[in-house]
N, C-alpha and C positions, 0 to 999 in steps of 0.2 A: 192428385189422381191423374192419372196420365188422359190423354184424350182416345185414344183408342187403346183396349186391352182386348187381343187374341188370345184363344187358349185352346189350343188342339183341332183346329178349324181345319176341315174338311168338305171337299165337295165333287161328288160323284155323277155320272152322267151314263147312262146307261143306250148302247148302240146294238140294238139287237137281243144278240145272247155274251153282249160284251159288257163290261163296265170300265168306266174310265175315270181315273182317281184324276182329277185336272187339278185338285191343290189336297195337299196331304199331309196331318200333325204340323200345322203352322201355329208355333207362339209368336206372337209379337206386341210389341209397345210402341208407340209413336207418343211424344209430346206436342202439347199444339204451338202453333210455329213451327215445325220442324219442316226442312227441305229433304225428301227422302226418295233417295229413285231407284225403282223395282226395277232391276236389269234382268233380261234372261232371253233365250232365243224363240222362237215361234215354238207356238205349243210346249211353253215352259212351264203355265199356268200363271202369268204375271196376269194378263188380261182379267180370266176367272178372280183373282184376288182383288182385282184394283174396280170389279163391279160388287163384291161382297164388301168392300170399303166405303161404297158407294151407297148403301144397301139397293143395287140393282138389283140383288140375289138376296138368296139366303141359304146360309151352310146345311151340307148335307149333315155335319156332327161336330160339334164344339161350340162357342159361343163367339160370336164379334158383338164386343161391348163399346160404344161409342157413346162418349161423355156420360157414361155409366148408365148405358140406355143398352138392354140385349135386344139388337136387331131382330134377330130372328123370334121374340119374345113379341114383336111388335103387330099387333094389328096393318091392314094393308093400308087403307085412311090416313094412319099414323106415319107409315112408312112413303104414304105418297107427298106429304107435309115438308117429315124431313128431307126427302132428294130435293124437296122445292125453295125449302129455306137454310137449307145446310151447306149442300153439297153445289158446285159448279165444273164443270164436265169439258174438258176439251179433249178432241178426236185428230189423229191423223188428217182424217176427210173435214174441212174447216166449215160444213153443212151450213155457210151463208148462205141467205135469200138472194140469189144473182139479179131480180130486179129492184132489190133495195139497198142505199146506198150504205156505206160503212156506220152512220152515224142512226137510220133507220132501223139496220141491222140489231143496233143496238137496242132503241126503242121498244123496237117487236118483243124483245125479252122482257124488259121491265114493262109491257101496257098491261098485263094483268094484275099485277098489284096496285092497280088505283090510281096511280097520281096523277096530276093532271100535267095538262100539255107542257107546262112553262116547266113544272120541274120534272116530267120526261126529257124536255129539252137540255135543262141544265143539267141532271144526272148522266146522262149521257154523255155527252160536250167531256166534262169532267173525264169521264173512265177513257178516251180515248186520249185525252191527253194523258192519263196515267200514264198508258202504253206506248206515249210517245205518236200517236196517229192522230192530233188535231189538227194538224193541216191535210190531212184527207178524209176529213168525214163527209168531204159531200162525193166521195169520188163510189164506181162501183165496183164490186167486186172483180169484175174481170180487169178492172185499171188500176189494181192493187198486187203487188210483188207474192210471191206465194205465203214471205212471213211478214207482209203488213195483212194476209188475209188473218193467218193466224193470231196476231195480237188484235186483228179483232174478235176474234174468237175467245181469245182471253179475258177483253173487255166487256162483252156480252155476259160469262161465264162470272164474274165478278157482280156482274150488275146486281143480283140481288145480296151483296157483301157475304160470300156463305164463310162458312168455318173451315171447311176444309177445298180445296179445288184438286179435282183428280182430272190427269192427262193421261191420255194411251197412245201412246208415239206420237206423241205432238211436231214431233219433228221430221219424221217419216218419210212426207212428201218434200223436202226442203234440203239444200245443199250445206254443205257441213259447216261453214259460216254461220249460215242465217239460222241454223237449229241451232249453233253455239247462244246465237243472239236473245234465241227465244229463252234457251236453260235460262241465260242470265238474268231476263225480264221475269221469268217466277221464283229465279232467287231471290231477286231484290223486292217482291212483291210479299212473298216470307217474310224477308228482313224490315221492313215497311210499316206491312200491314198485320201481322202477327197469324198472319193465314197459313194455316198447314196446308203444302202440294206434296201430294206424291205424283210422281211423274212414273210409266211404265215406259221402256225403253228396250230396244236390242241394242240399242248401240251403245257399248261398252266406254269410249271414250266420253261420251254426253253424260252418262254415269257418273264418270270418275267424275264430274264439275260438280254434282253436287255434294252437302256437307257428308250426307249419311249417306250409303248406298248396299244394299241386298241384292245379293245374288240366287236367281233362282232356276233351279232344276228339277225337270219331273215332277212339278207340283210343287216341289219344298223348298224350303231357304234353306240355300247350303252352306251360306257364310255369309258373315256379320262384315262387313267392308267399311272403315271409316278412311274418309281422306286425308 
């Protein structure tokens, strides 16, 4: 059974005496593991889908079935569970604590699940060297390159091991280098750890780096893109 099943997913936002179809008759399938990147231009409805993946949302008509769970079937309790043990979230805006350091940063995510200091310290320690940032984890955000801020973002976003990790232009803020850099560090993070990312992106070249890539228009997936 595939880890996400789409079926005619829909989500409507009403401005006025307007309505606005922001994602419309979406099927899809994702396997877990998969490296999959929503391409499309602003206001293409990538953002809307990649928060209904997330279960931020819930559709206005169809079903997002996740590991055979109907989101939108789900009580709120349930759905606030899953985003906390499922799902791990990076943004454009890398919403570090700027007076806490890379390694703190990290902590801060994981202090509410319980553990104690020593293996807060070593769970953390670990996820930054995942990303390649143990040698600045004492440093702070503002003494960190735009994409060592990001892979801490990454690392944080990891720290509770979710199943899936969705990005919304993780790269956005960052020079076309350093955003190759990051693609590559949640590819290999895919390939690794068996974690499905979907990445949302405009930028069409960061697209093509990954394996799977969907192109979206006006709401819809207009074409099935492999590399």
């Amino acid at each position: 059974m595939s880890q996400y099943e789409l079926e005619g997913v829909g989500k409507a936002f009403v401005r006025g005496s307007v309505v606005i179809n922001a994602v419309a008759d979406v099927d899809l399938t994702i396997e877990q593991g998969e490296f999959v990147a929503l391409e499309g231009p602003s206001g293409s409805g990538k953002t809307t889908l990649l928060q209904l993946l997330g279960a931020l949302d819930r559709p206005s008509s169809g079903r997002v079935r996740f590991e055979d769970r109907d989101l939108a079937a789900l009580p709120d309790g349930a759905m606030d569970e899953l985003r906390l043990r499922s799902f791990g979230f990076v943004f454009q805006q890398f919403n570090l604590i700027p007076t806490l350091t890379a390694l703190e940063n990290v902590q801060a995510k994981l202090a509410p699940t319980g553990l104690s200091d020593d293996e807060l310290q070593r769970r953390s320690e670990a996820l930054l060297d995942e990303v390649g940032l143990g040698d600045r984890a004492s440093h702070l955000p503002s003494h960190l390159s735009g994409g060592e801020q990001q892979r801490v973002a990454i690392a944080r976003a990891l720290s509770v091991e979710p199943h899936v990790i969705l990005a919304d232009e993780p790269t956005g803020n960052l020079d076309t280098k350093t955003g190759a850099d990051i693609i590559e560090t949640l590819a290999d993070l895919a390939a690794r750890r068996g974690t499905t990312i979907i990445v949302a992106t405009h930028d069409v070249e960061l697209a093509d780096r990954a394996p799977r890539r969907l192109a979206m228009r006006d709401g819809r997936l207009r074409s099935l893109v492999p590399v």
